[in-house]
C-alpha positions in Angstrom: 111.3 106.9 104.6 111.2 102.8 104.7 107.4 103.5 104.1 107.2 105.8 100.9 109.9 103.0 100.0 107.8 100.3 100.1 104.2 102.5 98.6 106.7 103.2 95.9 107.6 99.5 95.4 103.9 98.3 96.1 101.8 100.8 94.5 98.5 100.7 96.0 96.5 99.7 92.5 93.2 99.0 94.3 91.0 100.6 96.2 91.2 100.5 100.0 88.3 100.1 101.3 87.3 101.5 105.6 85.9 98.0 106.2 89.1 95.9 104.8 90.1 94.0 107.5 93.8 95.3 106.8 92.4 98.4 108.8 90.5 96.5 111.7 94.1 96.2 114.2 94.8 100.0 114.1 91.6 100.4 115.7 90.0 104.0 116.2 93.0 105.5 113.6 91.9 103.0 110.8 89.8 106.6 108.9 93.0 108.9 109.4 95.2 105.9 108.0 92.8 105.7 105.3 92.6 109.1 104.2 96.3 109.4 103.8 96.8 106.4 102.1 94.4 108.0 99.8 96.0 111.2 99.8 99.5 109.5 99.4 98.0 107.7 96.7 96.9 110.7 94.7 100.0 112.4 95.3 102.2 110.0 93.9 100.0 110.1 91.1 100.3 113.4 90.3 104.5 113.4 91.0 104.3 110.5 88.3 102.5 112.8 86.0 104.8 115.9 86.6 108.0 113.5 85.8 106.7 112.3 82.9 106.1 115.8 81.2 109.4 116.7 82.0 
């Protein structure tokens, strides 16, 4: 929950990228990390678009 907090209060606005050294200390997980940052990313997306044609 603390997490979606903080995506929520740090949207990530640019692109993450396998080979960003962010990724390089989690090691063999850093490709599963970074494909549901990406699906996070798209989901909030689309929950922003839903809210706004409400």
């Amino acid at each position: 929950l603390h997490f979606i907090k903080f995506i929520m209060q740090n949207p990530p606005v640019y692109k993450y990228s396998i080979d960003d050294e962010k990724w390089d200390k989690y090691g063999p997980y850093r490709p599963i990390l970074h494909l549901t940052m990406c699906q996070l990313h798209v989901t909030l997306r689309e929950f922003k678009n839903d809210v706004n044609e409400v």
